[in-house]
N, C-alpha and C positions, 0 to 999 in steps of 0.2 A: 292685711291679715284677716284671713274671713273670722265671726262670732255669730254664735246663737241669741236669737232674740225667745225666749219661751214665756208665753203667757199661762199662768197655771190655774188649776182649780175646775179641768175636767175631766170626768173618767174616760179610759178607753175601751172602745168595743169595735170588735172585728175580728180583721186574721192580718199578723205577719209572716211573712216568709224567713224561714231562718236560712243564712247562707253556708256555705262549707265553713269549715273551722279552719281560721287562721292557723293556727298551733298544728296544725296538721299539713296545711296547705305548702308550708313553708319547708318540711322538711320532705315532703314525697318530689318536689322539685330538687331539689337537694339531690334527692335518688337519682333521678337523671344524670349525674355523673357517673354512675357505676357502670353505667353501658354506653353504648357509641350509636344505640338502635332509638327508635322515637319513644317516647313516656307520653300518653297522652291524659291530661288529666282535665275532669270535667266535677262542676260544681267550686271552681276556684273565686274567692271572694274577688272583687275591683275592690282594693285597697293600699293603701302606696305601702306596706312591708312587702308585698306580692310587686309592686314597682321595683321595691330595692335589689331582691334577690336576683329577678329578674335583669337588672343590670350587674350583679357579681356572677350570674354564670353564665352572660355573653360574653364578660371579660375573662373570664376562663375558657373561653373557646367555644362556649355550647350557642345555639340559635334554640330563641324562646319565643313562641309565635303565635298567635293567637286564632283556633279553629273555628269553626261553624259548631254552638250549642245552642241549648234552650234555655227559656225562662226569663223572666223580667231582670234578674238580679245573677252576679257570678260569669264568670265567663269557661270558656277551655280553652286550656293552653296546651301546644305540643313542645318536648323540649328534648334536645339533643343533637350529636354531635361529638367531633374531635375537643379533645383535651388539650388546647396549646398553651395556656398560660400555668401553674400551678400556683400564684400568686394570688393571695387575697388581701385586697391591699385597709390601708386604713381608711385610707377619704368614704367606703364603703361600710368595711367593717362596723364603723365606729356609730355608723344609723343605726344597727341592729344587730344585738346580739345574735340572734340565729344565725348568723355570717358565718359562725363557728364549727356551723355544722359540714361547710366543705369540708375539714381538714380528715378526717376519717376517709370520704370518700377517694379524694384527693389520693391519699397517702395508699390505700388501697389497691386503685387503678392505676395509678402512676410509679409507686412506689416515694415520690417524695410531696412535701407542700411546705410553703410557708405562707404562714396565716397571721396576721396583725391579732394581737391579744384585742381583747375587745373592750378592758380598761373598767370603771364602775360605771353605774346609770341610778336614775333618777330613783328606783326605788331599793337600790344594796349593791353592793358591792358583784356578789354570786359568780365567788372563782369556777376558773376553769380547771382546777389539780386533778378534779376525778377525770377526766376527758384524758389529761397526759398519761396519769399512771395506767390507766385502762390501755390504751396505745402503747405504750411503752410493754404490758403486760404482752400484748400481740405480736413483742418484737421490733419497735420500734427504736431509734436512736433521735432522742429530743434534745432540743436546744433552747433555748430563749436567749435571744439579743436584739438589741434594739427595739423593745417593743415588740418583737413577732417571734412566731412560735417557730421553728426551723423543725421540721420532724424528714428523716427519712429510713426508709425501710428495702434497701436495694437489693437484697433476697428474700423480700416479700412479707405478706402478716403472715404467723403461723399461729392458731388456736392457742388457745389459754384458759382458764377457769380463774373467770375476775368477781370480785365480790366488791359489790359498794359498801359502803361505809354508811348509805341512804341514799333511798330511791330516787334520784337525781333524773328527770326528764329530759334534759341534755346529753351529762353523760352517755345515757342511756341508747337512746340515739344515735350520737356518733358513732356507738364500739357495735352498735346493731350494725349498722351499713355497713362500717369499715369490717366486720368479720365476714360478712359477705362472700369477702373473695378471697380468705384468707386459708391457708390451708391449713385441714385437719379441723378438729370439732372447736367449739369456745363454748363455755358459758357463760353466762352474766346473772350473775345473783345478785336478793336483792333489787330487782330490774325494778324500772317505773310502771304503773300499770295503767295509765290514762286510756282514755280512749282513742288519744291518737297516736298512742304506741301500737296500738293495736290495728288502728290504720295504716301504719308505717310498714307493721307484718303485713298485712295483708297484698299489700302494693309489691313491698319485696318478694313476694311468697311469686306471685303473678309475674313478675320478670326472671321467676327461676330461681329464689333463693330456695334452701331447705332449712326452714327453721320451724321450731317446735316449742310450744308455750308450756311449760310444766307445770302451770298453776304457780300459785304464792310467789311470783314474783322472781322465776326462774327463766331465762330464756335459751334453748339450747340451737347453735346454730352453726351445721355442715358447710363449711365452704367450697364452692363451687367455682370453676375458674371463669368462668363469665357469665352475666346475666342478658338479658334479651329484652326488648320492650314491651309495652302491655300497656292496658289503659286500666283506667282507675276511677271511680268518684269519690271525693274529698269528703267526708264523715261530714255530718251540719254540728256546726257549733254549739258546742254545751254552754261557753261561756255567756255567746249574745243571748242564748236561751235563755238562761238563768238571769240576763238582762233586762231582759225583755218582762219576762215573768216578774222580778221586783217592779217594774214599771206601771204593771197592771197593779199590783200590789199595794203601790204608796198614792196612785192618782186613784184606784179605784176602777170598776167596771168589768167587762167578761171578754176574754182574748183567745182565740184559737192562736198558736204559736206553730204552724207551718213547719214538718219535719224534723220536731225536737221529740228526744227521744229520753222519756222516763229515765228507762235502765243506763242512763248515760251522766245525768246529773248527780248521783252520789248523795253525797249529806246535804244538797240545796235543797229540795224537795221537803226532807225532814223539816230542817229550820223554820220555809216557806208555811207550812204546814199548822208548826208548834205557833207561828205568829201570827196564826188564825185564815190562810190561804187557802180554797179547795185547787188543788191540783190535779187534773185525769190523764193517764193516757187514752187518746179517741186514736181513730182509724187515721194513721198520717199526720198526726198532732199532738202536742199538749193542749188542754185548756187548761186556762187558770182564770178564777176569779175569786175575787174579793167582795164579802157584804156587807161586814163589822166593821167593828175595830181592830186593830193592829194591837198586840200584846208583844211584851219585851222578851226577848230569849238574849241566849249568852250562847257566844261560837266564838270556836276555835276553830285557825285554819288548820289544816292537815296534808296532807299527799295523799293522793287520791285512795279511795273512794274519801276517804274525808272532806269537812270544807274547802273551794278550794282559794288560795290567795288571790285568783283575780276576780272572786266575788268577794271580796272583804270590805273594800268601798262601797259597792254599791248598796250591799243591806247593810251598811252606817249607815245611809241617805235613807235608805225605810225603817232601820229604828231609831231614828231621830224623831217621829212621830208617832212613835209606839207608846202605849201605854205601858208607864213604869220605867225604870231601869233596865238595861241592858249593859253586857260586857261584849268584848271584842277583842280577842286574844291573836294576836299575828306571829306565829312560829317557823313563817317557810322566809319573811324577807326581813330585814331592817329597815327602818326607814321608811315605811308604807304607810304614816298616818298624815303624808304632805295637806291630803285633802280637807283635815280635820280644820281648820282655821277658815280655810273657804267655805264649810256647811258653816259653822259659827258665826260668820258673818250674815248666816240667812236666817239667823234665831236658834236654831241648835243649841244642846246642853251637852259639849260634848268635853272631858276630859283626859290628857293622854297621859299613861302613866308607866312608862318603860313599853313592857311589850304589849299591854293590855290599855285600850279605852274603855271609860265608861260614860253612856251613853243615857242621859235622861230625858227621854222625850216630851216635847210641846206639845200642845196641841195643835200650831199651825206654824209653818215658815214662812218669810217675807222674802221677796224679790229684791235682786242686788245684782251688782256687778262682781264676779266671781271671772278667777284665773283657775287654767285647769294646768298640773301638774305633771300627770301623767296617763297613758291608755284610760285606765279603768276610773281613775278619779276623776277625768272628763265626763264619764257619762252618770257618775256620781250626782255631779252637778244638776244636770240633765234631771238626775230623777228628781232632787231636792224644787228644782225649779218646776215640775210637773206638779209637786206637791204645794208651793208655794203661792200667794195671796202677790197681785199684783208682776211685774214685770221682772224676767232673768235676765242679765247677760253675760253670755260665756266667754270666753276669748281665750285663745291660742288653740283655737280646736285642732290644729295640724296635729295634735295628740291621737286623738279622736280619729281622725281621716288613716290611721294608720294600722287601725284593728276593725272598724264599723265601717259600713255602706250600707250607703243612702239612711244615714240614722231619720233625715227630718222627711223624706218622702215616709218611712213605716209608721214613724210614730203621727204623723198627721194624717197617715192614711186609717186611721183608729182614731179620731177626733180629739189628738190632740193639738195645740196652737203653737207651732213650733217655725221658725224659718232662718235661711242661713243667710243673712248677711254678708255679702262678698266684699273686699277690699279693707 
């Protein structure tokens, strides 16, 4: 099982490249069920979630194949094809919640799916209800036995006017697609408004949907009876951004961050900022650097533009070095403070106390042997260990490997000491 070995205690200076956004990447493939013509998408991360999906929709009949692109990092992938299987089964499913998001298209195109419920994961629970009722609102006939979702719809989705209960990016998603093809108008209020919801329109839009963003979180969308192919490039990730960014942040130094884009990170920026970060947009970049001290702020996560939950780890790991107190409020998941005990072990003053930590910062952290938990608390570690006096080591990065690429070529390409240990 490979580990990271991070020796800490230098700043970083240079440029990373940011690659497409996961969170993105995962469901415009997804897309490619909705037509039978090729999807071509370019700027797709090499990540094994982008592995996983890719073997749930060759088992659904689709061929996913990998084109001629550019750039050191990312590849394109072409995808599509006949629908033979409507089956998502669990030995799949149960790697990745995104799995989820066949069953809209599925049910759409085909008229039926059954889809393996996706069960709890490492950081909450995070039902699927709004997905069904949304479906169901479109006309659908649900089941749940055994474990999986039985849905079908044998004279087709018909428009509806669905209102979330809260911006759910899943949900979201699913009843986007599957309204697609559904006839007559739908809404969806309420909608999530990330930015790779908006990449998801835009990809739809380009294979022939007709849908319309009404502002505040309204989506209005014409169903059309079939969609066409198109090609696309994958939004660059806000989250690795904003990773990347803490990283310069907590080790120190000046970073050009490679096709991250301001208007896309939301309330990271503010925070960044309030805890003494200059942040710029330049021509094709962020810069960030850091030349003080680190000052304590108190965040809450949000749904977007808010902070968002999969930065909630990582600035733990930069204000465990801040000057003063800090709070940390997590209102999108339960269960997300696994990390908290693995910073602690590196010197951290960190306390958890229902839904809120608070955070007293050191002046430095020691090097340890640390377990990583989950995605984002992996690279947690990561920063804590950038920041750290003496020697890190990380283990079970298979967490790691399943949202970032090439995390130890970027960050050593920026002078930091970083390498992966195989075996």
């Amino acid at each position: 099982m490979d580990r990271f070995l991070i020796r800490g205690g230098r700043p970083l200076h240079g440029e990373i490249q940011i690659g497409g956004a996961k969170n993105s990447a995962l469901k415009l493939l997804v897309a490619g069920l909705l037509t039978s013509d090729r999807v071509v998408l370019d700027n797709v991360p090499r990540i094994d979630d982008i592995g996983t999906m890719r073997l749930l929709l060759e088992q659904h009949g689709l061929t996913v194949e990998e084109v001629p692109g550019e750039g050191p990092y990312g590849q394109t992938l072409s995808v599509g094809g006949e629908i033979t299987n409507t089956e998502a089964p669990y030995e799949i499913v149960s790697k990745m919640r995104a799995s989820i998001l066949v069953l809209g298209p599925l049910l759409a195109r085909c008229g039926e799916a059954r889809v393996s419920l996706p069960g709890g994961c490492a950081i909450g629970t995070r039902p699927v209800d709004l997905h069904l009722k949304g479906l169901e609102a479109l006309g659908a006939e649900i089941r749940l036995e055994g474990g999986y979702i039985d849905a079908r719809a044998p004279g087709g989705l018909v428009g509806a006017r669905i209102v979330l209960p809260f911006a759910s990016v899943g949900a979201t998603e699913n009843l986007l697609m599957a309204s697609t093809l559904a006839v007559g108008r739908t809404e969806i209020v309420n909608a999530a408004r990330e930015p790779e919801i908006a990449d998801l329109v835009a990809c739809l839009v380009a294979m022939g949907a007709r849908i319309m963003d009404q502002g505040s979180g309204t989506l209005v969308i014409d169903g059309v009876p079939r969609l066409h192919g198109a090609r696309h490039a994958v939004v660059s990730d806000r989250i690795e951004c904003g990773t990347y960014a803490c990283a310069v942040a907590i080790a120190g130094g000046d970073v050009r961050l490679l096709g991250g884009q301001i208007g896309h990170l939301g309330a990271v920026v503010r925070v960044l900022e309030e805890a003494g970060i200059e942040v710029a947009q330049e021509e094709g970049a962020i810069r960030v650097r850091r030349g003080g001290a680190l000052a304590g702020v108190d965040v809450m996560t949000e749904p977007y533009p808010g902070f968002p939950t999969d930065m909630q780890a990582q600035f733990m790991a930069l204000l465990s070095v801040a000057d003063g107190a800090s709070m940390m409020t997590e209102t999108i998941f339960e269960n997300r403070f696994m990390h908290v005990p693995e910073l602690n072990r590196m010197g951290a003053r960190i306390n958890v106390h229902g839904a809120s930590a608070i955070i007293r910062g050191v002046p430095a952290l020691s090097g340890a042997q640390v377990m990583a938990t989950d995605l984002r608390a992996s690279f947690s570690l990561i920063l804590a260990g950038l920041a750290a006096s003496g020697e890190t080591v990380l283990s079970r990065v298979y967490h790691l490997d399943r949202g970032y690429e090439a995390v130890e070529r970027k960050l050593s390409g920026c002078g930091a000491v970083i390498e992966r240990i195989r075996g």
